[in-house]
C-alpha positions in Angstrom: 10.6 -8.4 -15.5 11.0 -11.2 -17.7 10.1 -15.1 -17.4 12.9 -17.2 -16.5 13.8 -20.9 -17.7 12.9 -21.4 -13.9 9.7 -20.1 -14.0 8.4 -21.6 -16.7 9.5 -25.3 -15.3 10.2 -25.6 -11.9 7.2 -24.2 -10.4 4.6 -25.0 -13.3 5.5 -29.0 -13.0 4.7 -28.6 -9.3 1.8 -26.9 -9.7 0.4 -29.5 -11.9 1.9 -32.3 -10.1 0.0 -31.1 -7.0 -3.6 -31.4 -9.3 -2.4 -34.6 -10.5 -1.7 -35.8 -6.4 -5.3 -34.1 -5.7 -7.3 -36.0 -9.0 -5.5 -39.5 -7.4 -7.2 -38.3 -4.4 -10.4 -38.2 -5.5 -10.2 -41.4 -7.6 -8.8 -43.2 -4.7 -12.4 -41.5 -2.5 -14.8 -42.5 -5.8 -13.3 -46.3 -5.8 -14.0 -46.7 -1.9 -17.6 -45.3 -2.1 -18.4 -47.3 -5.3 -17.0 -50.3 -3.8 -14.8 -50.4 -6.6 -11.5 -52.3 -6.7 -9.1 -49.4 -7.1 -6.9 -51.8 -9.6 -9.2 -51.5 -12.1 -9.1 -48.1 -12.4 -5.2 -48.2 -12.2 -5.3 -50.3 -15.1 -7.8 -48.2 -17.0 -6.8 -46.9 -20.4 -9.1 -44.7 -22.7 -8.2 -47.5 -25.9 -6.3 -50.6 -26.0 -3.3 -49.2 -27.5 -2.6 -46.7 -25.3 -0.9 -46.7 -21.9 -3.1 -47.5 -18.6 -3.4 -44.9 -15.9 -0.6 -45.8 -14.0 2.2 -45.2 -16.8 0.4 -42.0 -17.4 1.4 -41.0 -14.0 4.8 -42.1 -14.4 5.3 -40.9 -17.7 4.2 -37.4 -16.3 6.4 -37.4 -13.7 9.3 -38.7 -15.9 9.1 -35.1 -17.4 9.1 -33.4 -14.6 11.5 -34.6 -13.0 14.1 -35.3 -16.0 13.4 -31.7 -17.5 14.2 -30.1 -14.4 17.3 -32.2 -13.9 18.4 -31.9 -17.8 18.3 -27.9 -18.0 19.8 -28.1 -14.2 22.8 -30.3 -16.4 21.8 -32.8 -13.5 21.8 -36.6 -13.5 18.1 -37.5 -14.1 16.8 -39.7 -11.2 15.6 -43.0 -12.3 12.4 -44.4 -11.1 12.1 -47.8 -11.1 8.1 -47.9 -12.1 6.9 -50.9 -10.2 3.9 -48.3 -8.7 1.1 -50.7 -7.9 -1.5 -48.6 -5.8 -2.5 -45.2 -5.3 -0.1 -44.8 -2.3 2.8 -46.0 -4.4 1.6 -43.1 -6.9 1.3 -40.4 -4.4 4.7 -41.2 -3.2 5.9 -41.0 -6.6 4.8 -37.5 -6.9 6.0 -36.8 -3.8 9.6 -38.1 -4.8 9.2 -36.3 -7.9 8.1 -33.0 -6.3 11.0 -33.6 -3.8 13.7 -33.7 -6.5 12.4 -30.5 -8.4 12.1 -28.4 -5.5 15.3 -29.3 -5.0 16.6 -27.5 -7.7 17.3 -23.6 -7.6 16.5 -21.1 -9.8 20.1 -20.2 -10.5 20.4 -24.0 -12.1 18.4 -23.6 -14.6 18.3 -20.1 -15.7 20.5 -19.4 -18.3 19.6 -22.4 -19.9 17.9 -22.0 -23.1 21.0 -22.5 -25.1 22.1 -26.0 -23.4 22.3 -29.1 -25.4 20.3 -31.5 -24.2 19.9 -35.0 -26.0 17.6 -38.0 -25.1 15.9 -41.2 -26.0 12.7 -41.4 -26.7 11.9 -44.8 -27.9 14.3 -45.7 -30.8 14.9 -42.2 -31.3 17.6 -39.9 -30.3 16.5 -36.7 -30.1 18.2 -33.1 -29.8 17.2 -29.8 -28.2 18.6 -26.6 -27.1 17.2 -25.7 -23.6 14.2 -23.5 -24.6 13.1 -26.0 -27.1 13.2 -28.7 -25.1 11.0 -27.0 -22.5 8.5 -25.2 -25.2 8.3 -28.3 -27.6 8.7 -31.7 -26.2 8.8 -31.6 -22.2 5.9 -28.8 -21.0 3.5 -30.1 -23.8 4.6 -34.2 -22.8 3.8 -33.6 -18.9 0.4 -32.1 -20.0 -0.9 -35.2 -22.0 0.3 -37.1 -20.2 -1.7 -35.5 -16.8 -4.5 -34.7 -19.4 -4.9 -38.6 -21.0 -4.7 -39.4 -16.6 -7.2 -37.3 -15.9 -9.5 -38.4 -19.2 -9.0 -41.7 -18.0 -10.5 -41.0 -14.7 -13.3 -39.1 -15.9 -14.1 -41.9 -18.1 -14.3 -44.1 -15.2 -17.0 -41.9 -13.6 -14.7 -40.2 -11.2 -16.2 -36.6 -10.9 -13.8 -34.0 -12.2 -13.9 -31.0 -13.3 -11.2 -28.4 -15.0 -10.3 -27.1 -11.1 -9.2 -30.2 -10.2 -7.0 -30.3 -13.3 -5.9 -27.4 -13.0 -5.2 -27.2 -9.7 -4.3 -24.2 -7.4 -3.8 -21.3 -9.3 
């Protein structure tokens, strides 16, 4: 048996979506028994120039969410990204992990060969399915989790790879 398009999206970006839910988990337990103001660490960064936690979170979704629903040939749901707490996060994931799930297998397989085209930036970019999934969308969700997690772990919330990992 072969890998589908399906099951190298669709049940990967939950998977790590569901570590990502349990690491806010755990940052959101470290803050209350350091007595620390959970905005801070939702405002954490690793250097100036890069995005604070929360965008990370978003950003990872974004993927998720937006390369299931591109090699689906779905609408991609917009977020409005106005997440302020860790509840707003975990209901963010939960929206995200909603949508996904949604989406059957017989979507997306068969899609290595779609078009898909999107703006990143200033740029306008172009992929056939596979591509897309390989190249820009499973390797963007991980830094994005990764660069959350980092940020975390900066911050003296103890993690370690399982959480990161999540259930396997």
């Amino acid at each position: 048996m072969s890998m589908t398009m399906y099951d190298a999206s669709v049940p990967c970006f939950a998977r790590i979506l569901r570590a990502l839910d349990g690491v806010l988990t755990k940052a959101e337990n470290h803050a209350a028994a350091k007595k620390i103001d959970p905005a801070v660490l939702l405002a954490s960064r690793l250097f100036p120039d890069m995005f604070a936690f929360t965008r990370q979170v978003q950003i990872a979704t974004d993927h998720a969410k937006g390369a299931t629903a591109r090699l689906a040939g779905l609408e991609v749901p917009k977020f409005e990204d106005n997440e302020q707490s860790f509840a707003d996060l975990h209901a963010r994931i939960a929206k995200t992990l909603a949508f996904i799930e949604s989406v059957s297998a017989e979507q997306i397989n068969g899609s290595e060969t779609r078009d898909i085209s999107l703006k990143a930036g200033p740029r306008e970019l172009s992929f056939k399915g596979l591509g897309y999934l390989t190249g820009y969308a499973i390797p963007n969700l991980h830094f994005h989790t990764v660069t959350a997690y980092a940020i975390l772990r900066h911050n003296g919330v103890e993690l370690g790879k399982a959480d990161f990992l999540g259930a396997i």
